[in-house]
VEXTI-393798 format. One line per 8 residues: number of its first residue (from 1); for each residue x, y, z of C-alpha. Coordinates in steps of 0.05 Angstrom, whole numbers. Layout:
NUM = X:Y:Z | ... .
! end
This chain:
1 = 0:0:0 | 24:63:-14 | 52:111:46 | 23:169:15 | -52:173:3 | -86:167:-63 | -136:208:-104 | -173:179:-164 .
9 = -195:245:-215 | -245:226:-264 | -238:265:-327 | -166:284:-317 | -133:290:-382 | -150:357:-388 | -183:423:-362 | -196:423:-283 .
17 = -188:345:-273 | -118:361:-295 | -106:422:-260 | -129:370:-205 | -89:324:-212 | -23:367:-210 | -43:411:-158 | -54:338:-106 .
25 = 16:320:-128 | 48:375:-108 | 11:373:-41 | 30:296:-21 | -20:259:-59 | -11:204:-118 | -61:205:-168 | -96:156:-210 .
33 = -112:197:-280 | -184:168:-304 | -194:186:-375 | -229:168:-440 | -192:175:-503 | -139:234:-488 | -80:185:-481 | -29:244:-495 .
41 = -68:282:-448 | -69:235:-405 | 0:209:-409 | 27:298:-398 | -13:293:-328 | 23:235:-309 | 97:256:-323 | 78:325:-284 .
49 = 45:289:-221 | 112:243:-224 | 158:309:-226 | 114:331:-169 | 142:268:-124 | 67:239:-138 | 58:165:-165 | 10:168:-219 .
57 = -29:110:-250 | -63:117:-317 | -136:91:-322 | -162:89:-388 | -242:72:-386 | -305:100:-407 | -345:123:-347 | -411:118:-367 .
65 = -398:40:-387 | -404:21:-315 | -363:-42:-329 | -307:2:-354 | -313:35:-294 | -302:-21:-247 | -241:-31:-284 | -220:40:-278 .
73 = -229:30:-195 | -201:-42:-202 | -142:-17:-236 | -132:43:-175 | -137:-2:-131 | -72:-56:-164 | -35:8:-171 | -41:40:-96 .
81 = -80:-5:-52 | -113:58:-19 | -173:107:-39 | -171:171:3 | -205:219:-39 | -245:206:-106 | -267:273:-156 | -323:255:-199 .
89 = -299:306:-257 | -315:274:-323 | -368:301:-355 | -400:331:-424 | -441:382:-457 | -468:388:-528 | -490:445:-573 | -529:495:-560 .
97 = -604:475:-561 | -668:495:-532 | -709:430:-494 | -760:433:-556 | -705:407:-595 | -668:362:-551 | -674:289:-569 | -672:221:-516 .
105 = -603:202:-554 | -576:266:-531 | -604:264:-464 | -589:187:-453 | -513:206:-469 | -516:261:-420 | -545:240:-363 | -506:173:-373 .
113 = -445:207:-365 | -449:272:-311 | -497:231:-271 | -508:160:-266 | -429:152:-275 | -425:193:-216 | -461:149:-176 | -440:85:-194 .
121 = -368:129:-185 | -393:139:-115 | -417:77:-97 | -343:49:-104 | -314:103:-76 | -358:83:-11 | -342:11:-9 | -268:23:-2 .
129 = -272:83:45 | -331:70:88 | -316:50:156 | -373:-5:154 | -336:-41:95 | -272:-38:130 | -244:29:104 | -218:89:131 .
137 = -257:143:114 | -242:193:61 | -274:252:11 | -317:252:-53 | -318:321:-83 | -368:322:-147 | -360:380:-192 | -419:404:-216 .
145 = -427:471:-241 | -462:540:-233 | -512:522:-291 | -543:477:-238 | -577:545:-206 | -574:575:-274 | -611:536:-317 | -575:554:-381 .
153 = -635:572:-420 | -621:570:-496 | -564:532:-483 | -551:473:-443 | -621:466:-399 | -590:384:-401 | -531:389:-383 | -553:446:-324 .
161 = -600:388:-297 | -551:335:-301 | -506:386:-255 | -575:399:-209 | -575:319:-203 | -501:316:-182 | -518:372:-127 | -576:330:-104 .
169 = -528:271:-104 | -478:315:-53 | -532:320:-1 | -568:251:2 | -498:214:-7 | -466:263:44 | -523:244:89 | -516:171:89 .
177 = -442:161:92 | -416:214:143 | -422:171:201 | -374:133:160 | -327:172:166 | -338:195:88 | -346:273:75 | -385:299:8 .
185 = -377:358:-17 | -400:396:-84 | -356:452:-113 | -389:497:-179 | -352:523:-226 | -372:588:-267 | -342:616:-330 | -275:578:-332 .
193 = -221:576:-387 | -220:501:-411 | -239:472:-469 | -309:441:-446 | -337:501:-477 | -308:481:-547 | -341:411:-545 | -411:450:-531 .
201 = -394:497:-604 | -364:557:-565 | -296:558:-557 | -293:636:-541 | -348:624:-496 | -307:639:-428 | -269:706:-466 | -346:719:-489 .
209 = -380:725:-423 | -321:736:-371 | -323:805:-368 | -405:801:-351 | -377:754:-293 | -385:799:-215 | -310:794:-223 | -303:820:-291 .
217 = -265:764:-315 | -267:682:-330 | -236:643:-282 | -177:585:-290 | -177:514:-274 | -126:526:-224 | -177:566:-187 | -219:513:-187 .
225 = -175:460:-169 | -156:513:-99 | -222:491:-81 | -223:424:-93 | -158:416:-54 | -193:451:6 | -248:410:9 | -204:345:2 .
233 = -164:374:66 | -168:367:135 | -177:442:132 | -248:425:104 | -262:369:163 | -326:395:182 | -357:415:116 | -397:363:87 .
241 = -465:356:46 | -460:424:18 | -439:448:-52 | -414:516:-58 | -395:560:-125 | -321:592:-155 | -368:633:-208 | -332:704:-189 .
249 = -403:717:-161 | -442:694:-227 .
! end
């Protein structure tokens, strides 16, 4: 087992999963790097968690096959024999649409990905840190997004209500497992600088709308990844069942 304690990132070839991933390296952690078909991606996380003094294990797997899954957990588990934290990251968005034109294939791949991965996600994560299957506790931090108060109207009203789900999925699971010694926590991002906003048509949708942002400006994965490090943290050991935003007061 390894000495130092271990963080599985879903999503982490890229964008805040990555910004993750190096940012729990430098700060003691080694990192299993769940992701889908960014192998170069992927393969640049790892080499930077390693120069961090991390140990990083790739884990290659589609998370919304739930057997692929397994293996991504099974495969965490061979390579550090410990699951302190897990960050359910991965998720997707599509076009622009309004719900008039938003078809069951669309919403199937969706809600199969940013929702019902995340709970199967979860549900491992809990049978290796809960204190009732032996474990020793640990932290699930879900990142969901601002659009899950927003609604995205116009835009993404799916993809807002898969993120409403995951919030929903913060407090029940928080609820059950913090007697086992498991905190939950839900972090929402705003208008940040990655390339999700590409793979929804809009890749100058951050430079767009930053300066209508409180702030007057998007905000960076790093920022983002601050947050998630708190709430992983024995600086965060009382906060559970809550999700909060870094939106720059969107």
């Amino acid at each position: 087992m390894s000495a130092r304690p271990a963080v599985l990132i879903t999503g982490a070839s890229a964008g805040i999963g990555a910004a993750v991933a190096r940012m729990a390296a430098a700060r003691g952690y080694d990192v299993g790097i769940g992701f889908r078909s960014d192998t170069a991606g992927a393969e640049a996380v790892a080499a930077d968690v390693e120069a961090a003094g991390g140990r990083a294990a790739l884990l290659h797997g589609e998370v919304a096959d739930p057997g692929a899954l397994a293996a991504v957990f099974a495969g965490h588990d061979a390579s550090f024999g410990r699951l302190d934290a897990l960050v359910n990251n991965a998720g997707i968005v599509d076009v622009a649409a309004q719900v008039e034109d938003i078809g069951a294939d669309r919403l199937t791949r969706m809600f199969a990905t940013n929702i019902t991965a995340a709970f199967l996600a979860a549900g491992h994560a809990v049978r290796r840190m809960g204190r009732h299957h032996g474990g020793a506790g640990g932290v699930i931090v879900n990142i969901s997004s601002k659009a899950a108060l927003l609604a995205s109207a116009n835009q993404y009203v799916d993809y807002a209500a898969s993120k409403a789900a995951l919030d929903v999925l913060t407090k029940g699971l928080s609820d059950e497992v913090a007697g086992q010694g498991i905190r939950v926590v839900g972090i929402r991002p705003g208008i940040i600088d990655t390339a999700l906003h590409g793979k929804g048509g809009e890749p100058d949708r951050a430079d767009r709308l930053g300066p209508s942002v409180p702030m007057g400006r998007k905000g960076s994965a790093e920022e983002v990844a601050e947050a998630v490090l708190w709430a992983m943290s024995d600086a965060a050991s009382y906060v559970t069942g809550t999700s909060f935003d870094v939106a720059g007061g969107r």
